[in-house]
SERO-4910 file (N, C-alpha, C, O; in steps of 0.05 Angstrom, whole numbers):
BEGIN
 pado doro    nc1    nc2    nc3   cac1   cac2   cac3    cc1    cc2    cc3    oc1    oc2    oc3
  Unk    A   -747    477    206   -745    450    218   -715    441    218   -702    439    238
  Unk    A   -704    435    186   -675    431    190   -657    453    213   -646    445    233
  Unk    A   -658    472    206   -644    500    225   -650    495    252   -636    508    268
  Unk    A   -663    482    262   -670    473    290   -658    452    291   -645    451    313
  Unk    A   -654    432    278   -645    407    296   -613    408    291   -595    398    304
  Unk    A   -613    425    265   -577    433    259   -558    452    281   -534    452    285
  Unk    A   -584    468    293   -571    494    316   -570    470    341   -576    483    361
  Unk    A   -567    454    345   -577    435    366   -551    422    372   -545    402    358
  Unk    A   -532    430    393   -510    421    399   -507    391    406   -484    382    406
  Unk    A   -531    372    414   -531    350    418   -529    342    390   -507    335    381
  Unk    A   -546    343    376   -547    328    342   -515    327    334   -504    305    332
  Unk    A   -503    348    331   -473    349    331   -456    330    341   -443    313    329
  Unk    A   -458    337    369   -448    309    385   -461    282    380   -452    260    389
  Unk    A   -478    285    367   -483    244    357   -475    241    331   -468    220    322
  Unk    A   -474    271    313   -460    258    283   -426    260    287   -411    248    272
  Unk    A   -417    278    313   -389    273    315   -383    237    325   -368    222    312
  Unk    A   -394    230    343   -395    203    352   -399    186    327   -383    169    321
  Unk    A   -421    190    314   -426    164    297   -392    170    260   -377    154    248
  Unk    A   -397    195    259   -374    195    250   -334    178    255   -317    168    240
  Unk    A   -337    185    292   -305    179    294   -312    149    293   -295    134    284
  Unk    A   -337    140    303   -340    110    304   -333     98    266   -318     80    257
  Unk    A   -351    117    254   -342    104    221   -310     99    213   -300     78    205
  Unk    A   -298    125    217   -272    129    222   -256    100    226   -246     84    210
  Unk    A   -258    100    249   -240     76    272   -251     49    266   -241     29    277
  Unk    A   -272     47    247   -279     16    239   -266     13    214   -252     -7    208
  Unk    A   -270     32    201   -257     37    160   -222     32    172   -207     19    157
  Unk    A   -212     42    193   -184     39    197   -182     13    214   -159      5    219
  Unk    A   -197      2    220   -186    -25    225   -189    -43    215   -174    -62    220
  Unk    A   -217    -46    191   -214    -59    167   -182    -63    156   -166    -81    154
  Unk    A   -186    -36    153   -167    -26    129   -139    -45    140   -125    -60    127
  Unk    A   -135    -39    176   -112    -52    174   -117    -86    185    -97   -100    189
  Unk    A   -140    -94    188   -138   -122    190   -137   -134    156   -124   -153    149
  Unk    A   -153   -118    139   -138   -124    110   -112   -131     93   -106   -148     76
  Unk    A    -99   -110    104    -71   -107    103    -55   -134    120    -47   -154    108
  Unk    A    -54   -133    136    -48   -157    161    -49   -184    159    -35   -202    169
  Unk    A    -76   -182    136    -85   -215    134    -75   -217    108    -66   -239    104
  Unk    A    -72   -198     80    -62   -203     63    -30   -220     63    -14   -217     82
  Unk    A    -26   -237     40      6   -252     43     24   -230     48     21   -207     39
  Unk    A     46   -241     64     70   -215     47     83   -220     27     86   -244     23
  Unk    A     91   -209     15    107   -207    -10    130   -197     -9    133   -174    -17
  Unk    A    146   -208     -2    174   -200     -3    191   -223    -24    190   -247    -29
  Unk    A    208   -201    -32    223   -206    -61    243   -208    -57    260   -212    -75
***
């Protein structure tokens, strides 16, 4: 059952998609975090 839906070039293409989507949200957190934090300059 797993070996079938793993040999399955579509399944791939939706965990590559839902992957770059995780990706590109964690990096825009990351930089609206950064952004909205004060700056600190000394």
């Amino acid at each position: 059952m797993l070996t079938m839906i793993f040999s399955d070039p579509v399944v791939w293409g939706s965990l590559l998609g839902i992957f770059i989507m995780l990706v590109i949200c964690a990096y825009y957190a990351y930089l609206f975090i950064h952004k909205s934090a004060p700056e600190q300059n000394n």
